[in-house]
N, C-alpha and C positions, 0 to 999 in steps of 0.2 A: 600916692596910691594909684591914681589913675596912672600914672607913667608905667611904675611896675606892669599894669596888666594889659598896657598897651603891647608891653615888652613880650611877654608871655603868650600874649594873642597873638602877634604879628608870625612868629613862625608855623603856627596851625593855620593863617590865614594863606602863609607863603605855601605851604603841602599842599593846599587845597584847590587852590586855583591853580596849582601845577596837573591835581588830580582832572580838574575839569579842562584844562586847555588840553590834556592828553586822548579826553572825550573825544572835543569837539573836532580835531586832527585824525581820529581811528577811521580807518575805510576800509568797510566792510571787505572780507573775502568774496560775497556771493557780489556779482552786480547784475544789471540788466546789462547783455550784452545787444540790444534791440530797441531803439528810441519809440521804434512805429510795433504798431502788433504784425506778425509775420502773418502770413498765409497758410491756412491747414487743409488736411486731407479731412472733410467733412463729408467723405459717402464710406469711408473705412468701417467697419463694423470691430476692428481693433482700436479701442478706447486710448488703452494703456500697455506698455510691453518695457517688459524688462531684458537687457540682451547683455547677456556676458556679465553682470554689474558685479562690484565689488567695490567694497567702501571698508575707511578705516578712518578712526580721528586725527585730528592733526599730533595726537601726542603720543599716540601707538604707532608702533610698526604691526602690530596685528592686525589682518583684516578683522571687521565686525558683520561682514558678510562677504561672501568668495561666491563668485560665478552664479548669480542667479541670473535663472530666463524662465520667464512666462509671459501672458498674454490675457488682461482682461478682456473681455467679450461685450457689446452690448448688448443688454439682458439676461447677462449672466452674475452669478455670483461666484467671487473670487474670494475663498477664504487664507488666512495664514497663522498656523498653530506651530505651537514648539514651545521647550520649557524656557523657564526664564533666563535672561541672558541671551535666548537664540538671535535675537535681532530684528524681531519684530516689530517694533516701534520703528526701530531705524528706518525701514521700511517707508513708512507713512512720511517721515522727515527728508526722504530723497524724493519722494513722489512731491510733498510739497515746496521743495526746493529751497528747505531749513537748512540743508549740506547739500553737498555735491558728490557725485559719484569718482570713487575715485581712477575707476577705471570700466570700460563699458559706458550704454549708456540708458535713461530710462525717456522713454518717449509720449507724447500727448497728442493724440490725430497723425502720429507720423512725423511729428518733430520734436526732434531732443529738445528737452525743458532747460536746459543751459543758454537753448539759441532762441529763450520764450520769454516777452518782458513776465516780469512776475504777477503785474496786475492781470493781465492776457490770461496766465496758467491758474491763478487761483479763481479766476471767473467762469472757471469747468467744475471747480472742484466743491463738495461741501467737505467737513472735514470736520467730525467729530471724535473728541479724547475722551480720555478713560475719566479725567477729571473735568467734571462738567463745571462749565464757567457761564454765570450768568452775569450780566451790567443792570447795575443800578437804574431803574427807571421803572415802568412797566413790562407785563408780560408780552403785550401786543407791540414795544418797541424792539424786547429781545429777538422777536419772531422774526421782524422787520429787517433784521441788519442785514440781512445779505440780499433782501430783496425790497427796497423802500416802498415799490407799488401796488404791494403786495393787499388785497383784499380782505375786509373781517372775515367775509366766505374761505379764502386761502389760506388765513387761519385757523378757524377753526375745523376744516378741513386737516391740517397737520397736523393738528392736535389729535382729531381722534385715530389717524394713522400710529400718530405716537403714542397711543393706549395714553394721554395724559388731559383727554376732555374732560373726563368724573371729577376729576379733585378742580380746574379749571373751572367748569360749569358751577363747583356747590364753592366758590369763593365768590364774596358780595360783590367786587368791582369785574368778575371775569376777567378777560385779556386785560381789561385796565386796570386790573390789582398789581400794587407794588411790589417789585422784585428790589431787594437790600441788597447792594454791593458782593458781589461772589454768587450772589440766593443765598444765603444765610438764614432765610425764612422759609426754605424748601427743603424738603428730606435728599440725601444721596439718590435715591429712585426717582422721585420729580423731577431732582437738575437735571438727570440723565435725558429723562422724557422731553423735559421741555427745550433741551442743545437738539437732540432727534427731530422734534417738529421746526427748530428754527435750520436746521439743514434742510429738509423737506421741503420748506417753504421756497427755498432760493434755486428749487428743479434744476438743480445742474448735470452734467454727463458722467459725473464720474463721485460717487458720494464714498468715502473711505469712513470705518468704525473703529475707531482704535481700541476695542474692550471695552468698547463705550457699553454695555449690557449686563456689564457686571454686577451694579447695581440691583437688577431685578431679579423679581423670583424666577422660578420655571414657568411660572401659566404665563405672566407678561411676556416673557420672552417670546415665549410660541408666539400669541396675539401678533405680538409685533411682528415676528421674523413674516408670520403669514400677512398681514396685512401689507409689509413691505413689500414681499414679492408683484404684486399686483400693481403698486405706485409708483415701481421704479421699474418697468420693465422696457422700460426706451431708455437706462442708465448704464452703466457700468457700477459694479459693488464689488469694495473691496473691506470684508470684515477681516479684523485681528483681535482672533478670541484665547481665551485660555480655556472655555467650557465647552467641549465637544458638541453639546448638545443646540449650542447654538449657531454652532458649521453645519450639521452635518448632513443638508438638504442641498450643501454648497455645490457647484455645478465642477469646483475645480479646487483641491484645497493642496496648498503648501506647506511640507512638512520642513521643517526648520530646524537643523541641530547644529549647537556650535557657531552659528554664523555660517551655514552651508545647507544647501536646499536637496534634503535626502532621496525624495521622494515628492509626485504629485499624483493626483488625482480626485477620483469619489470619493464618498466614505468606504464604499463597500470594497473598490480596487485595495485601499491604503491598508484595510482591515487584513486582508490577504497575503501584501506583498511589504508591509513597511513596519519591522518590530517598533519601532521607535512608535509610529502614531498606535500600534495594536496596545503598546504600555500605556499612553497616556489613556488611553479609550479603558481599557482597562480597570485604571486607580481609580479614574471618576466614576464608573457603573458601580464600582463596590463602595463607593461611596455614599452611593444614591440608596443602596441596595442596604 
């Protein structure tokens, strides 16, 4: 009996460690092309710029964006709206150099992020998704990750930036209450809040939203958006919303159809001159309404 199941085992064992040797042999598409950190233009007041960019996966021949160019500002807010499918995500995955442009190029103080080790590029960026992730520990280590020296004052400081001090302050252990694996113990609108304050916390140049607000009602939102403007005004902000109301103070917002960038501007210019954002502005007022 043990023979048979040695028999039986050994070919699931042979798959398998073919599985893993194939692992540990994969290299990666993206590298560091840069062992040392390069040298950046730190008096530019252009954060971020997109020039010519167009991207496509490696299993399409469709672009998944065609020809963007913009320019984040420091102390400006950069928004990016469009229906689903536009490519908006994609977006935030070239900026954090998840992929790579497939043509064009996107740049950070003046140097292409291709020619930027990645630790270097992600150490400008904070980078909050739609799907808020928390790590198992406490709240006050979550807050920590991207900035280890980070003060109880500097927390909870982020915190009330992140409209997320109320439910924080009325839990028994505060920052040192337990966060479960994902937040499993936190509603969709607290993980939200509390991924917000641990960006905040780690003051970097350049803080991207990926529809990270979704979760919230209308009042939060405002609170937040307003309180942001004040805390990040020596930053670059790049929001990607689906809820107009949450751009629409934006200093610069990009209209997205298709994977092709239709239009830009205010709200008020886009309202005027770009059917596409007038409909989606539109659906969501009668909705509200």
């Amino acid at each position: 009996m043990m023979a048979q199941m040695v028999i039986l085992t050994l070919p699931r064992a042979l798959e398998c460690s073919n599985r893993i040797k194939e692992v540990i042999n994969y290299k990666p598409s993206i590298e560091n092309k840069s062992l040392g950190n390069v040298k950046e233009n730190t008096n530019t007041e252009d954060v971020l710029s997109f020039k010519d960019v167009s991207f496509h996966f490696s299993d399409s021949h469709e672009d998944a964006l065609k020809d963007l160019n913009f320019i984040c500002k420091k102390g400006q807010t950069t928004a990016i709206v469009g229906g689903t499918g536009s490519g908006k995500s994609t977006i935030a995955s070239l900026i954090m150099r998840f992929n790579d442009v497939t043509s064009g190029a996107v740049s950070l103080n003046g140097i292409d992020v291709r020619n930027m080790p990645q630790e270097q590029l992600r150490s400008h960026i904070s980078f909050v998704q739609q799907r808020a992730w928390l790590f198992s520990g406490t709240i006050a280590k979550n807050l920590r990750y991207g900035n280890p020296k980070a003060s109880d004052e500097d927390l909870y400081h982020a915190l009330s930036i992140a409209q997320s001090d109320s439910f924080v302050l009325a839990l028994p252990d505060k920052i040192n209450s337990f966060v479960a694996q994902g937040g499993t113990n936190f509603s969709g609108g607290q993980k939200q809040r509390l991924s917000i304050a641990r960006a905040l916390v780690k003051k970097p140049e350049l803080y991207i939203f990926d529809d990270s607000f979704s979760a919230l009602d209308f009042k939060t939102d405002s609170q937040l958006r307003k309180a942001l403007k004040n805390e990040t005004k020596d930053s670059a902000l790049v929001i990607i919303a689906q809820r107009i109301s949450t751009i629409i103070h934006a200093d610069n917002i990009i209209v997205l159809d298709k994977g092709e960038q239709v239009a830009q501007g205010t709200h008020d210019e886009l309202l005027a001159i770009c059917p596409i954002y007038k409909e989606i502005y539109d659906s969501q007022t009668k909705e509200i309404n």
